[in-house]
VOPAGU-2260 file (C-alpha; in pm, 1 decimal, decimal comma):
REM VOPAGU-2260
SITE   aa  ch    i         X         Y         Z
SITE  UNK   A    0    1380,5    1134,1     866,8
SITE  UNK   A    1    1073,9    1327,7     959,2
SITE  UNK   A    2     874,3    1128,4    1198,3
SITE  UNK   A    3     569,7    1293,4    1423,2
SITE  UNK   A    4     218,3    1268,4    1454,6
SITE  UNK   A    5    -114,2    1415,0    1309,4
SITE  UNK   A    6    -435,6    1424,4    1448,6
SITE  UNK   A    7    -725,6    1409,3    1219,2
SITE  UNK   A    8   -1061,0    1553,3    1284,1
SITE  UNK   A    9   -1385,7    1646,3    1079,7
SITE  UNK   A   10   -1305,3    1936,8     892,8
SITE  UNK   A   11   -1703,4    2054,6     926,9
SITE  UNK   A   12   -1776,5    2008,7    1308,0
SITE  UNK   A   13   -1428,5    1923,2    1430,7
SITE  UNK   A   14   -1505,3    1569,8    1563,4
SITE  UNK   A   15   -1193,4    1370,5    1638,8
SITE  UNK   A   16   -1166,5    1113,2    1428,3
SITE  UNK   A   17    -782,2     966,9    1444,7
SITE  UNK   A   18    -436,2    1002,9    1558,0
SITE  UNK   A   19    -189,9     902,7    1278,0
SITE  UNK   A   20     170,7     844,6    1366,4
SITE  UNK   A   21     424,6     850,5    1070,6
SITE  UNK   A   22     788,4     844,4     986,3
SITE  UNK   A   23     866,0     956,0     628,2
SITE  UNK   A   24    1206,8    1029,2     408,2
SITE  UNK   A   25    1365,2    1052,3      58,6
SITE  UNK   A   26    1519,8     795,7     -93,3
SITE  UNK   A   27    1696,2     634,0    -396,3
SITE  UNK   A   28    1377,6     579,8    -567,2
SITE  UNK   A   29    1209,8     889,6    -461,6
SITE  UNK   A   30     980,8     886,7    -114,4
SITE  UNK   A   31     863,0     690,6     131,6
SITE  UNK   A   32     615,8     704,5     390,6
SITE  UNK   A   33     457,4     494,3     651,1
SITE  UNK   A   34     204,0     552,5     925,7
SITE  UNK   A   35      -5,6     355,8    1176,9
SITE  UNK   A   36    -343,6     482,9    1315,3
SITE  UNK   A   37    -538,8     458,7    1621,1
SITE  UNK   A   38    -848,9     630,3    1749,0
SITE  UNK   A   39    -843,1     893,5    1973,9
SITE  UNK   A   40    -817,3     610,4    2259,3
SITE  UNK   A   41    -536,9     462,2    2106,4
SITE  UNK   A   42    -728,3     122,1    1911,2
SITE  UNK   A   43    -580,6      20,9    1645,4
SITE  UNK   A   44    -721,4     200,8    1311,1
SITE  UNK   A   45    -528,6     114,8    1002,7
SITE  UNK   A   46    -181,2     174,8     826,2
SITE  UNK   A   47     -58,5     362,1     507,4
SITE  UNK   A   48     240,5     279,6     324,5
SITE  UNK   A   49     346,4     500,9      -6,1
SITE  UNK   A   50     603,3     492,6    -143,3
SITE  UNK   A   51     667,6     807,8    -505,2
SITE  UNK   A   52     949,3     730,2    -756,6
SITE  UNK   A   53    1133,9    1034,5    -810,9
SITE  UNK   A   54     921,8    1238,9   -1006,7
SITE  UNK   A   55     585,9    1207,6    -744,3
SITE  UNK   A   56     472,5     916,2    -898,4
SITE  UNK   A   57     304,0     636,1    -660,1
SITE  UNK   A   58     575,3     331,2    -705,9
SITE  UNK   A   59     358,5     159,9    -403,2
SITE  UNK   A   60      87,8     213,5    -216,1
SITE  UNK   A   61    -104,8     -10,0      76,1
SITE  UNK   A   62    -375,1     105,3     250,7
SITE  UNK   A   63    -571,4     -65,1     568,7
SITE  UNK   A   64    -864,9      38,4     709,0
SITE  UNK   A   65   -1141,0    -113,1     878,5
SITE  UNK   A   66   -1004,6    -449,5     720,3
SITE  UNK   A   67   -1043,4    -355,3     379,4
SITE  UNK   A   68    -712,7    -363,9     231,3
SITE  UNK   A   69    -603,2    -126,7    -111,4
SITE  UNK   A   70    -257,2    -180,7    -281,5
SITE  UNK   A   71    -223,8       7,0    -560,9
SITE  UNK   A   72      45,8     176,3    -817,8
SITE  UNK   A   73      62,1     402,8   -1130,7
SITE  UNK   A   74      13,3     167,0   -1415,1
SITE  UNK   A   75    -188,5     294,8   -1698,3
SITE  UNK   A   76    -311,2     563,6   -1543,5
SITE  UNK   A   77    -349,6     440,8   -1133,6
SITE  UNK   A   78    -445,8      65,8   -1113,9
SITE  UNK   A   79    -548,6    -108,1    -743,4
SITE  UNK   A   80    -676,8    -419,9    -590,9
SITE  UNK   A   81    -956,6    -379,9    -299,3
SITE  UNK   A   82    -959,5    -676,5     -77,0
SITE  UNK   A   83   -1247,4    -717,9     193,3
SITE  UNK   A   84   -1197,6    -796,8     562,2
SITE  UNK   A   85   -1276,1   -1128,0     528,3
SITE  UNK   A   86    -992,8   -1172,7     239,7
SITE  UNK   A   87   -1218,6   -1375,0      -5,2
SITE  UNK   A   88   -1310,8   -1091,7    -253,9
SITE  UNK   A   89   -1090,7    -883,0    -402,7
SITE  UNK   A   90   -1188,7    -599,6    -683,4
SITE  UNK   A   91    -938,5    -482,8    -918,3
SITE  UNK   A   92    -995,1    -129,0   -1037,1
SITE  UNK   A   93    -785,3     124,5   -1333,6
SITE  UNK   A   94    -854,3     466,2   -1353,7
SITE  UNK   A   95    -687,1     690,3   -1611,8
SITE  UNK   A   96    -558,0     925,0   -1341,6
SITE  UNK   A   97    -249,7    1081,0   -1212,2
SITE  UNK   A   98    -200,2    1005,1    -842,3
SITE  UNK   A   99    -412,9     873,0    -530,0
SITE  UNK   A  100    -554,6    1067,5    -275,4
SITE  UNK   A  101    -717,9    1002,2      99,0
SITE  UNK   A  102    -728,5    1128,5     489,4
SITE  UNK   A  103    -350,0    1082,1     511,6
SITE  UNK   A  104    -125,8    1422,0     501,7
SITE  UNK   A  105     104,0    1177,5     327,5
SITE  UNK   A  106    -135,7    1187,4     -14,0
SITE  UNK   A  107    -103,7    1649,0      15,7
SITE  UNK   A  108     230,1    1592,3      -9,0
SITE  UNK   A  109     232,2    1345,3    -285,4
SITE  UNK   A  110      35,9    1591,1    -484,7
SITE  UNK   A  111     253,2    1873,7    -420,0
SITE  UNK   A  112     522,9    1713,4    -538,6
SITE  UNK   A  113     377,0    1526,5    -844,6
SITE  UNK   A  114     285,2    1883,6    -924,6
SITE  UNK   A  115     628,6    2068,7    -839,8
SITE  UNK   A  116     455,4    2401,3    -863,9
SITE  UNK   A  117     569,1    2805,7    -813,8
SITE  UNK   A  118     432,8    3075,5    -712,6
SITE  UNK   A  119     419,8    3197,6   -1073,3
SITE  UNK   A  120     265,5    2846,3   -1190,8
SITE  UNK   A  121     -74,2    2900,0   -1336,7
SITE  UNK   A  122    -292,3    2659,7   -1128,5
SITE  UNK   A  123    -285,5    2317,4   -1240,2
SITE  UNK   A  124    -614,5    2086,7   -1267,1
SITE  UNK   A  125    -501,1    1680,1   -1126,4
SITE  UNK   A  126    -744,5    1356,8   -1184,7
SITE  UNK   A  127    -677,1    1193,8    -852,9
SITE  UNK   A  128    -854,1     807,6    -728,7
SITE  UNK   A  129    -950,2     886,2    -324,6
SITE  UNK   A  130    -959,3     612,6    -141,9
SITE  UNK   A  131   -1188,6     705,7     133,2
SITE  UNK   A  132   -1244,1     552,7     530,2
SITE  UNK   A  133   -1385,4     338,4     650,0
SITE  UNK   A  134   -1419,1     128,8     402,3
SITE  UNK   A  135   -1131,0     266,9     127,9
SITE  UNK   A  136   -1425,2     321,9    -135,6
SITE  UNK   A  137   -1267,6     420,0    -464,0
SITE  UNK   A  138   -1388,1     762,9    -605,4
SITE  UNK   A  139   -1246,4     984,7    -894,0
SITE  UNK   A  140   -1202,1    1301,6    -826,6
SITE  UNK   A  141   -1065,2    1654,5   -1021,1
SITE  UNK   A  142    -882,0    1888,0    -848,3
SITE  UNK   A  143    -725,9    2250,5    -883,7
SITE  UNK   A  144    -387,9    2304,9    -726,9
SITE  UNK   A  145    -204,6    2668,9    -756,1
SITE  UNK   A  146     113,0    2751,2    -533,2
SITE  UNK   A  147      -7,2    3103,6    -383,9
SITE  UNK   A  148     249,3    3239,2    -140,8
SITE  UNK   A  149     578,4    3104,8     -30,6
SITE  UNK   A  150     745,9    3160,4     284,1
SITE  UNK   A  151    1059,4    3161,0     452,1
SITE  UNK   A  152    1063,1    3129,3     850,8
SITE  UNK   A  153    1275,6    3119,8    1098,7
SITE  UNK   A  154    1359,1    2822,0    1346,8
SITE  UNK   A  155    1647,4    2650,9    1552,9
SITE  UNK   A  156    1714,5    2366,1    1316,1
SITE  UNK   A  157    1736,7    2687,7    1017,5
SITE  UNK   A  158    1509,3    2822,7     757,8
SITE  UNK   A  159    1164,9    2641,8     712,6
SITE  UNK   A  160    1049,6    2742,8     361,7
SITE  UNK   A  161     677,1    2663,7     413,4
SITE  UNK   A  162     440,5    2665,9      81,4
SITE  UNK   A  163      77,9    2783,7      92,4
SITE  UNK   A  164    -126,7    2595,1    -179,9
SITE  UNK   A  165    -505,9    2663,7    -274,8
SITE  UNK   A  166    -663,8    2284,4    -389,6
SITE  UNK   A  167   -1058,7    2357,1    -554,3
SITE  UNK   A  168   -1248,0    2052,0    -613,1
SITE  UNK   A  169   -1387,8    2074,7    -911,2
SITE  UNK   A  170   -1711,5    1939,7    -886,7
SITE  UNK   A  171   -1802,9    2172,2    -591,6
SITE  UNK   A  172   -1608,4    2470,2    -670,7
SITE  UNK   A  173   -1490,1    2414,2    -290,1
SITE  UNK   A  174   -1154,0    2605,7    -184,8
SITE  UNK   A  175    -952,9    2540,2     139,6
SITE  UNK   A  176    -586,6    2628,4     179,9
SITE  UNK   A  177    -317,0    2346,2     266,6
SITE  UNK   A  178      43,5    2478,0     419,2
SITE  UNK   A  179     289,1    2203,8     360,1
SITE  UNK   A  180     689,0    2279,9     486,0
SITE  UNK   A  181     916,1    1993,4     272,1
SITE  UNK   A  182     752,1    1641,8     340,4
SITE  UNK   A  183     501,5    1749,7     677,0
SITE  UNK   A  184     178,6    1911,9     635,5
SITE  UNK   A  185     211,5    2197,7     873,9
SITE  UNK   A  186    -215,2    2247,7     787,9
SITE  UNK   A  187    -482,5    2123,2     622,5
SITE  UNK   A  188    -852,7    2092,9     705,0
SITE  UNK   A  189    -916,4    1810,0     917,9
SITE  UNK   A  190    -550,3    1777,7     993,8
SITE  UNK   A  191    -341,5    1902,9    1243,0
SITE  UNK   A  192      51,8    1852,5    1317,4
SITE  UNK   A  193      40,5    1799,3    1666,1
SITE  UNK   A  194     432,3    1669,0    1688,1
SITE  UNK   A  195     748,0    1617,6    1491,0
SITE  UNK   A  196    1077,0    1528,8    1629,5
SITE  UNK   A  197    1299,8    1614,9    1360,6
SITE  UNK   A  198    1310,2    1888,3    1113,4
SITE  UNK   A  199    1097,2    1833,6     766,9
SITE  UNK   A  200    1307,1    1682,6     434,7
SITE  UNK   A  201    1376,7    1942,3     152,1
SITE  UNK   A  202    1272,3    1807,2    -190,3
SITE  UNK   A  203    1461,9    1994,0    -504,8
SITE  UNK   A  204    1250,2    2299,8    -618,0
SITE  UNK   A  205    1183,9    2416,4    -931,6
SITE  UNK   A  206    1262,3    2764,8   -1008,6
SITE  UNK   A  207    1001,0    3023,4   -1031,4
């Protein structure tokens, strides 16, 4: 069971913007994760639970931040509920799209492995819902994913096979890599794996 910590920052001038601790593992139904956040101080930020069935899917997901609440799931399409901090409105949304998406690492590796791509996968376009701080504002967004170089390195706990995606947003055309190494995001802009105490979780690969 993977469990570390990432420290987010803004991916244009490098601002620190939170410290995410997480713990994440298969399971029967697929994968979970769970996180807590805190500013760079250590205040309290928010939490993110997810939770994929076995073929990436999101089973579960609940977001807090800022005391907006999200909980969502894939049901025709993605469908959520957006609750305010004061609990008395809540705003059910349904997008016909495949996954969710957000600040977490844990959302790069949902992706990846809704996806399942290899390096001789053509790159492959995804309708994701982000769910964006502070406030968890629902947006729809298209991506581009291709798997562009697979590697296998060395460590004490064993081989780390490490995968290199390329993720374009659509509307912008913008490119930035992502390294992800089983379930932990090794790299990503704006995030950073600053610690993990035990070795990554290998998911089942496809060939290619």
């Amino acid at each position: 069971m993977p469990r570390g910590r990432y420290s987010l920052h803004d991916p244009h001038d490098h601002t620190p913007l939170a410290e995410e601790h997480f713990q994440c593992a298969p399971g029967p139904s697929g994968w979970r994760y769970v996180s807590q956040l805190t500013t760079p101080e250590g205040a309290h930020l928010g939490s993110v639970d997810l939770a994929l069935d076995d073929l990436g899917r999101p089973l579960r997901l609940e977001l807090h931040a800022g005391g907006w609440q999200v909980r969502g799931a894939a049901l025709d399409g993605v469908t959520w509920v957006r609750t305010d901090p004061t609990g008395t409105e809540a705003t059910e949304g349904n997008v016909p799209a495949h996954a969710f998406t957000g600040t977490s690492p844990a959302f790069l590796v949902a992706t990846a492995r809704l996806l399942r791509l290899t390096p001789s996968s053509a790159a492959t376009r995804v309708r994701l819902v982000a769910l964006t701080d502070p406030v968890l504002a629902p947006r729809t967004v298209d991506q581009s994913w291709a798997l562009i170089d697979r590697e296998t390195h060395a460590t004490d706990n064993g081989p780390l096979l490490v995968d290199e995606y390329q993720v374009t947003a659509l509307d912008t055309g913008e490119r930035h890599a992502v390294h992800i190494a089983g379930d932990v995001v090794l790299s990503a802009p704006g995030i950073e794996l600053e610690d993990l105490q035990t070795p990554p979780s290998t998911f089942d690969r496809p060939a290619g």
